[in-house]
C-alpha positions as CSV (number, residue, x, y, z in Angstrom):
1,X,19.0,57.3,-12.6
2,X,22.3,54.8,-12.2
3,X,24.3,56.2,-9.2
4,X,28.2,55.2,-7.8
5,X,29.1,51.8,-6.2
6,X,30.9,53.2,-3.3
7,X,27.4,55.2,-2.7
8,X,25.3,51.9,-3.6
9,X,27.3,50.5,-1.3
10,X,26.9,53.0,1.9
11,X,22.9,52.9,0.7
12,X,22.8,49.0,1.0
13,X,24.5,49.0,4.8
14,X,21.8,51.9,5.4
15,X,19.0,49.0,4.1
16,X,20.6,46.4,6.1
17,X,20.5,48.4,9.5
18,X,17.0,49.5,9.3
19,X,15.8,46.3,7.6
20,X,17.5,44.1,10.7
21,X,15.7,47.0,13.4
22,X,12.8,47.1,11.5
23,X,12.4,42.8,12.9
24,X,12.0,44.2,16.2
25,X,9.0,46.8,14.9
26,X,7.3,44.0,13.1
27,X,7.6,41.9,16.6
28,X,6.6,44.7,18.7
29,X,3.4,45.0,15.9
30,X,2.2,41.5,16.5
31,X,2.6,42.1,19.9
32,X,0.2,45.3,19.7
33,X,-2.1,44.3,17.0
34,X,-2.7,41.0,17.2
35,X,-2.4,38.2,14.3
36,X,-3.5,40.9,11.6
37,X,-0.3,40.6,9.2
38,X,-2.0,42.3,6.5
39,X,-3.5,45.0,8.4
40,X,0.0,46.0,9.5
41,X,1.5,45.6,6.0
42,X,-1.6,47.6,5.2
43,X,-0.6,50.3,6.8
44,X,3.2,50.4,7.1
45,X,3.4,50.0,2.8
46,X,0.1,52.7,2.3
47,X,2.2,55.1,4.6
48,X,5.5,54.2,2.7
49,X,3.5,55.1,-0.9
50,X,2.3,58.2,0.9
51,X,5.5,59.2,1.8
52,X,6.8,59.2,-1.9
53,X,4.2,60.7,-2.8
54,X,5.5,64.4,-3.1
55,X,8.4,62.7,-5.2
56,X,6.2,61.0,-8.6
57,X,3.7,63.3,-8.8
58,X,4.8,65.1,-12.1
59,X,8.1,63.1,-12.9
60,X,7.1,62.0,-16.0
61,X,10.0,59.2,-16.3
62,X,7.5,57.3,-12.9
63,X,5.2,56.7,-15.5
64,X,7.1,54.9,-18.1
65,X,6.0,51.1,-19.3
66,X,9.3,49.8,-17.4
67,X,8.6,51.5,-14.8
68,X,4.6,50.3,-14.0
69,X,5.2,46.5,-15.0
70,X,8.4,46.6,-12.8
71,X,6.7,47.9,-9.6
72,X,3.8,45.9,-9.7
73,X,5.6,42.9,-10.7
74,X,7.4,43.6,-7.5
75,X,4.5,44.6,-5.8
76,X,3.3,41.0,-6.3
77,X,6.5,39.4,-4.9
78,X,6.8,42.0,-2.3
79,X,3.1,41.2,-1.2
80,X,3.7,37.4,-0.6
81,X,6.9,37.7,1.3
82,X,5.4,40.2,3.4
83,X,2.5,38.7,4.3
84,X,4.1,35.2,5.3
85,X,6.9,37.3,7.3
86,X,4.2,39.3,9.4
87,X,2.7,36.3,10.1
88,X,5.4,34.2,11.2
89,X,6.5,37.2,13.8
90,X,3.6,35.8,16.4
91,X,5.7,32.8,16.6
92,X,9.1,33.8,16.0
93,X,12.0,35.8,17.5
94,X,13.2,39.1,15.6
95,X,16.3,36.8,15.5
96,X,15.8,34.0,14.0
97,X,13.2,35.3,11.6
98,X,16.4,37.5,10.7
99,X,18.6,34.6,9.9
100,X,15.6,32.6,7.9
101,X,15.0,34.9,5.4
102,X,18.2,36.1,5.1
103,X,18.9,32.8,3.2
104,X,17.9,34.7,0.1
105,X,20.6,34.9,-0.8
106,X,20.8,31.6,-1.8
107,X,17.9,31.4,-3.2
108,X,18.5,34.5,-5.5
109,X,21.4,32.3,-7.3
110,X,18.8,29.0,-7.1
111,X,16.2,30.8,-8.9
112,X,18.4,32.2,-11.4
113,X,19.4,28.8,-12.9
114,X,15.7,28.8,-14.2
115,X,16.8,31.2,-16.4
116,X,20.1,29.8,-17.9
117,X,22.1,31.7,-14.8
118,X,25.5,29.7,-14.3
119,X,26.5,29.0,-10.6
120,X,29.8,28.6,-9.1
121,X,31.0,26.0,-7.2
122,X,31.4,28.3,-4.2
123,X,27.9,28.9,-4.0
124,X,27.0,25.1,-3.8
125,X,29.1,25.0,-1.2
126,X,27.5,28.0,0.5
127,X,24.1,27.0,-0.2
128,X,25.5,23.6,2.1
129,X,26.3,25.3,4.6
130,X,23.5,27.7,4.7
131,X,21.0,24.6,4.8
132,X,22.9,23.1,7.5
133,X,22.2,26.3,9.5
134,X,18.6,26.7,8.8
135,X,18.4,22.6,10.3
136,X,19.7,23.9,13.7
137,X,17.9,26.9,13.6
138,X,14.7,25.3,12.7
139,X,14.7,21.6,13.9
140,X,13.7,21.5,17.4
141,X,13.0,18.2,19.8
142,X,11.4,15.9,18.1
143,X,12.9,17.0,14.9
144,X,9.7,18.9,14.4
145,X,9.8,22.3,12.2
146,X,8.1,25.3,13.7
147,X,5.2,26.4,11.1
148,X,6.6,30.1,11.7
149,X,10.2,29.0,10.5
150,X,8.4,27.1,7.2
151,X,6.5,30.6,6.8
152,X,9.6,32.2,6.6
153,X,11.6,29.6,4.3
154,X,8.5,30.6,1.7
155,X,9.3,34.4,3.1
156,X,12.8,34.2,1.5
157,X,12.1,32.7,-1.6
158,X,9.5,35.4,-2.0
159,X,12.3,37.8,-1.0
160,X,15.0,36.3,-3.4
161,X,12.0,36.4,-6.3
162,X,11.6,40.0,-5.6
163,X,15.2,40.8,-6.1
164,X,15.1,39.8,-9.5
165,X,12.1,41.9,-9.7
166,X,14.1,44.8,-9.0
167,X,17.4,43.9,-10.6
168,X,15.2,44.1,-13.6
169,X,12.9,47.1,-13.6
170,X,16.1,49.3,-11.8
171,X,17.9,49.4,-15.1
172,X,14.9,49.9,-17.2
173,X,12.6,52.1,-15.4
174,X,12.6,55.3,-13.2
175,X,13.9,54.0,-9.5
176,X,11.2,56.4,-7.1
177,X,8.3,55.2,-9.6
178,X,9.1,52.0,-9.3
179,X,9.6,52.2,-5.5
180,X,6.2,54.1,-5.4
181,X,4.3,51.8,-7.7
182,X,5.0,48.3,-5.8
183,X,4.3,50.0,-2.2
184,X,0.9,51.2,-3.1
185,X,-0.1,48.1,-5.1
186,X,1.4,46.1,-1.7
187,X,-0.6,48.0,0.1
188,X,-4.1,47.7,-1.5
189,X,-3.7,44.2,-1.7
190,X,-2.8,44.1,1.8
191,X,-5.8,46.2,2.7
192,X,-8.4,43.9,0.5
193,X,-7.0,40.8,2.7
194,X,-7.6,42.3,5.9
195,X,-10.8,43.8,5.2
196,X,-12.1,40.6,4.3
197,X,-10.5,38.6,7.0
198,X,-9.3,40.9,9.8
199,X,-10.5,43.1,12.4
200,X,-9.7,46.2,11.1
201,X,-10.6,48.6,13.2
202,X,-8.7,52.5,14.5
203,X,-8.6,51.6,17.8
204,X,-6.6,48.2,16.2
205,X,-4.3,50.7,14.0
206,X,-3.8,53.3,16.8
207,X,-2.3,50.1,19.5
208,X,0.4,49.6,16.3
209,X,0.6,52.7,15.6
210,X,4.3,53.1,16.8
211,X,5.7,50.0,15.1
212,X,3.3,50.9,11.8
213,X,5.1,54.4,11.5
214,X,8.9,53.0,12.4
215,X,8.5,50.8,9.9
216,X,6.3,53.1,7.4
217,X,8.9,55.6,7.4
218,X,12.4,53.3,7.7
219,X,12.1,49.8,6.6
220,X,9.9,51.0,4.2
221,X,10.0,54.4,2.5
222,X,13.9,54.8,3.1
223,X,15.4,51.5,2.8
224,X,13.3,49.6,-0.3
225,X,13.6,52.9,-2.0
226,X,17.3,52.6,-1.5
227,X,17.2,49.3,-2.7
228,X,16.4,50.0,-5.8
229,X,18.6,52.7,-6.0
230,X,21.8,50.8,-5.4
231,X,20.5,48.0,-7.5
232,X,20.7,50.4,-10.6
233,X,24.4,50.0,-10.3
234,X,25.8,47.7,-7.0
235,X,27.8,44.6,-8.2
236,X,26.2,41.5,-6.9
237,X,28.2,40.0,-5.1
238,X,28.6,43.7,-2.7
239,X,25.0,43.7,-2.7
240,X,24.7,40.2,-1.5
241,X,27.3,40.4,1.1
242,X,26.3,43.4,2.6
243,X,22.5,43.2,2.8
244,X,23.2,40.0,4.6
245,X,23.7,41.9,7.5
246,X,20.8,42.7,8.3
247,X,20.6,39.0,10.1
248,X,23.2,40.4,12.3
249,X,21.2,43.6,12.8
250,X,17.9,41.8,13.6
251,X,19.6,39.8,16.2
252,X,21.1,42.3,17.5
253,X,18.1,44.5,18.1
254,X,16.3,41.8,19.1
255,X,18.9,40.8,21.9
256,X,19.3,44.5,22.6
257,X,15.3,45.9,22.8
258,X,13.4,42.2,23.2
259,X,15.8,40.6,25.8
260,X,16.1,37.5,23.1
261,X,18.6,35.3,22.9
262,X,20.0,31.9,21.2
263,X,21.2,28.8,22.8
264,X,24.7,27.4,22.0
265,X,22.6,25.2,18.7
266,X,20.8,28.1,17.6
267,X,23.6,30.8,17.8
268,X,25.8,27.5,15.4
269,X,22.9,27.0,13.0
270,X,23.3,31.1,12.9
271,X,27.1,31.1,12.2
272,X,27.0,28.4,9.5
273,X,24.0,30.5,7.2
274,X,26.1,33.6,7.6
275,X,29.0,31.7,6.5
276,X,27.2,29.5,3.9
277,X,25.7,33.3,2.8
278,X,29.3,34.9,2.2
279,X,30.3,31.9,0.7
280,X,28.0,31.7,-1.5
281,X,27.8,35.3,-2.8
282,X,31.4,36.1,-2.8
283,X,31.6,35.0,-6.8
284,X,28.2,35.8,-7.4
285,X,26.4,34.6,-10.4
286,X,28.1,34.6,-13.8
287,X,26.1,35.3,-17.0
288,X,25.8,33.4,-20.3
289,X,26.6,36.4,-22.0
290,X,29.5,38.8,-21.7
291,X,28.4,42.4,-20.6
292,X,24.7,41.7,-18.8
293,X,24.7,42.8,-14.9
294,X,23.3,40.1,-12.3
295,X,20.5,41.4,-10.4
296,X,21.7,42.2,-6.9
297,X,20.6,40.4,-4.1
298,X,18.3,40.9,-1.4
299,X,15.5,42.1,0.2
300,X,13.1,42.2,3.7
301,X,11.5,44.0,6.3
């Protein structure tokens, strides 16, 4: 299933949107539920399999080799980043937890050099700036760093290892499998976690039960299944630049529904990773061989 760039394109702003409100719901969860991250990633990712449900049962091409070892390869990735997101939201703004792992996208061009993944100059210089942002974002006083914001540094690399993941499997396997496959495995790891360290209870799922179904249905089932869509055909460096967005959308929902805000630093740290982030993907990652695609870039929620 390979689909247009201009319609790639229009998918990935749809991911970045609900991705940067979907902050807020993850926020809102903590809030409601408590500090039972994998209870709510539970839940959200079991409802998000459920959902495209309907869609693999019978389409044989869901069930290919590609297909299986792609989603729960993802699934693995996807689990991780998850799970040290959720649990940094207790501590965090929907903003700033928007900007942290938005620096994926450097680290999708970092971890590609472990592969033999040239890297321009530009995004050296991106990855420069993009540090300097996360020190004013993160540094605070004493020049102390927040355990939430180191949570979500490990968040992003998860994130930037997962769009690999994808950039992979999307050209080899069947897209809806593959989207199916890594939000049920998510989930049942999710749900063996909390079971053995949680309170799981209903009365614990029906207080989240708002923010578990917002981001069931939107961060989840819509916008990683049009993920991988786009990331059957999306040039990189579009990819990159417009999933980065969804720092600005997670801001701006969380100024807009939370009543957050930055300070003068904060809202400087913020402008320098957006720019180091442009910067940075605007060339995009050049091959060693002519005719391979780059994976596209990024992932979060």
């Amino acid at each position: 299933m390979r689909i247009s760039v201009p319609v790639a394109d229009g998918f990935l702003v749809i991911c970045a949107v609900l991705w940067g409100v979907g902050f807020v719901a993850q926020r809102i969860a903590t809030q409601q539920m408590g500090d039972t991250p994998f209870t709510y990633n539970a839940a959200r990712f079991l409802l998000g399999a459920l959902l495209l449900l309907p869609f693999v049962v019978g389409r044989t091409t869901a069930r290919t080799r590609a297909t299986l070892i792609g989603g729960m390869a993802a699934a693995l990735a996807m689990f991780v980043a998850s799970g040290l997101q959720q649990k940094a939201m207790a501590t965090v703004t929907a903003g700033t937890a928007g900007f942290i792992t938005g620096t994926y996208v450097i680290w999708v061009p970092l971890l590609g050099l472990l592969w033999g993944e040239r890297v321009s100059e530009r995004v050296w210089i991106g990855a420069t700036l993009a540090l300097a942002g996360m020190w004013f974002l993160m540094i605070h006083g004493s020049f102390a760093v927040a355990s939430g914001d180191l949570l979500l540094l490990g968040c992003a690399i998860g994130w930037a290892a997962h769009v690999h993941i994808i950039g992979w499997a999307a050209r080899r396997g069947d897209a809806i499998g593959i989207a199916f496959v890594q939000f049920a495995a998510t989930g049942i790891m999710c749900a063996c976690v909390a079971l053995q360290y949680e309170p799981v209870s209903l009365e614990l799922l029906a207080a989240g039960w708002g923010a578990i179904v917002f981001s069931g249905v939107f961060a989840i089932a819509i916008a990683f299944t049009l993920q991988v869509l786009a990331q059957t055909s999306a040039p990189a460096s579009h990819a990159a630049i417009i999933l980065s967005m969804e720092s600005l959308f997670a801001e701006l929902s969380g100024s807009i529904w939370m009543r957050e805000s930055f300070d003068p630093r904060k809202w400087l740290g913020a402008v320098l990773m957006l720019s180091g982030a442009l910067v940075a993907t605007v060339t995009g990652l050049r091959r060693p061989h002519r005719g391979s695609t780059p994976p596209s870039a990024p992932a979060a929620g």
